[in-house]
N, C-alpha and C positions, 0 to 999 in steps of 0.2 A: 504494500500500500504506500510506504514512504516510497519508492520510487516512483510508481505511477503521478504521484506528486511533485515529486523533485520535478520528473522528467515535463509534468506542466509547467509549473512555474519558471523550469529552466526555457521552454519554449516560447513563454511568453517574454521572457527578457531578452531570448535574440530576435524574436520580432520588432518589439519596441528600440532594439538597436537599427535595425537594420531599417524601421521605418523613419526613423531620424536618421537616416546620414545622405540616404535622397542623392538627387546629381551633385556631383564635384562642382566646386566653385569654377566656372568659366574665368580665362585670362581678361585680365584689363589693360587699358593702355590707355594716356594721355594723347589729348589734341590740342593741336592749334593750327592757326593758319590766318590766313586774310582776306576780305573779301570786298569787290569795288561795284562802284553801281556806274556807269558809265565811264567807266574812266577810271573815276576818283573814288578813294576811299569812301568806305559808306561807311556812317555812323549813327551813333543814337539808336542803333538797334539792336537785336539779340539774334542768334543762331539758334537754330535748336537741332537736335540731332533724334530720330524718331524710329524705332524698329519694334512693330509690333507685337513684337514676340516677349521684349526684353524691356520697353521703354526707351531711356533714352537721356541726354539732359539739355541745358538749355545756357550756351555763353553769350554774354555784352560784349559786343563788338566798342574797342576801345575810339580814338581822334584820329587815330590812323588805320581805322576799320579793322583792326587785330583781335584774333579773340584766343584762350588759352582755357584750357580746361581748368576748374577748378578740382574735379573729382575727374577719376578717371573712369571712362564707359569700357565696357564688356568687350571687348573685340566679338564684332560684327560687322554688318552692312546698314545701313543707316540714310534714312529717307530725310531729305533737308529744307528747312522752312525758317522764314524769318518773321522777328513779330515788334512791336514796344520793347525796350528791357525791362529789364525784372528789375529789385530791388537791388540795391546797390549791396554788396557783403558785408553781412553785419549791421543794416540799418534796419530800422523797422518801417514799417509798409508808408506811415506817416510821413516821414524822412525823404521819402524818394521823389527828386525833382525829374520833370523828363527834359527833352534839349528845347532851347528854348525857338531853336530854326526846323526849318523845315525836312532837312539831314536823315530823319530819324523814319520819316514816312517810307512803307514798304510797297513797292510794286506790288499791283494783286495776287500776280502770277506765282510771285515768291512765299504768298504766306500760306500756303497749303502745301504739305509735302507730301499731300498726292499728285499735285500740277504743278511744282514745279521741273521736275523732271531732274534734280541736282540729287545726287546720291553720293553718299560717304564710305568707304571700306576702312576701316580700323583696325590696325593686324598689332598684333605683339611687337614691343619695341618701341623705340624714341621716336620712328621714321613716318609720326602721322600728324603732317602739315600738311592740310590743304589750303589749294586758291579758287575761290570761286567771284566770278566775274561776270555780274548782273549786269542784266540791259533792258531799260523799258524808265517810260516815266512813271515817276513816285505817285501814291494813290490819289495824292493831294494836288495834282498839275494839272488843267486845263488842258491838255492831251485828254485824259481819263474821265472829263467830265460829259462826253459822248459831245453829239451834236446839238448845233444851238436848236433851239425851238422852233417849229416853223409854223405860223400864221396864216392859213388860205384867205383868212378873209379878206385881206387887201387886197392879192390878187385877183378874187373875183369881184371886186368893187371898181376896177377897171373897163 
């Protein structure tokens, strides 16, 4: 009888092992890189790096559109989108001023990383710098504001 015991309770502690130790922690790796909107550095905004499986995070592009991992992401593949920044490190949500120019506005194209079509590969190692080099007017430019309004009535008053 003590064994038929033992031998439960012993089975129930390598399950309870064995259901805690689950998959291996995935490698991680640091990013950075740069990113310009016609040209010119883009700034006043955020990066985000998005892979659905795993998540993902989200860097402030610096005055020189530079952005640097704070935490390091999972090595993966990684769908990309830009949005507002986040709060600044260490401040609370109160605290956060955004730019005070127009810099910071996101092409539409760019803030869905399902349209934008920009994708990230993050491998093991130092060697994950990217440059990504937007093109299109900002949300906020009279480009994007579509066509002016048009009026028949004058016309048929003619």
């Amino acid at each position: 009888m003590f064994l038929k015991r033992f031998d439960f309770v012993f089975s129930i502690f390598v399950f309870a092992f064995l259901a805690g130790c689950g998959e291996a922690s995935r490698p991680t790796a640091s990013v950075s890189g740069v990113v310009t909107l016609n040209g010119k550095p883009f700034t006043g905004a955020a990066i985000h790096f998005y892979n659905a499986e795993i998540g993902g995070g989200a860097f402030n592009l610096n005055e020189n559109g530079e952005f640097a991992s704070t935490e390091p992401l999972t090595v993966a593949e990684y769908l990309i989108s830009f949005d507002r920044p986040g709060p600044n490190q260490g401040a609370s949500p109160k605290d956060v001023t955004w730019p005070a120019d127009k810099s910071g506005d996101v092409p539409l194209k760019y803030r869905s990383s399902g349209k934008s079509g920009l994708v990230a590969r993050v491998a093991k190692g130092d060697g994950n710098r990217f440059v990504f080099d937007l093109v299109g007017a900002s949300s906020s430019s009279k480009q994007n504001a579509g066509p002016a309004a048009f009026d028949p009535l004058p016309e048929l008053m003619k």
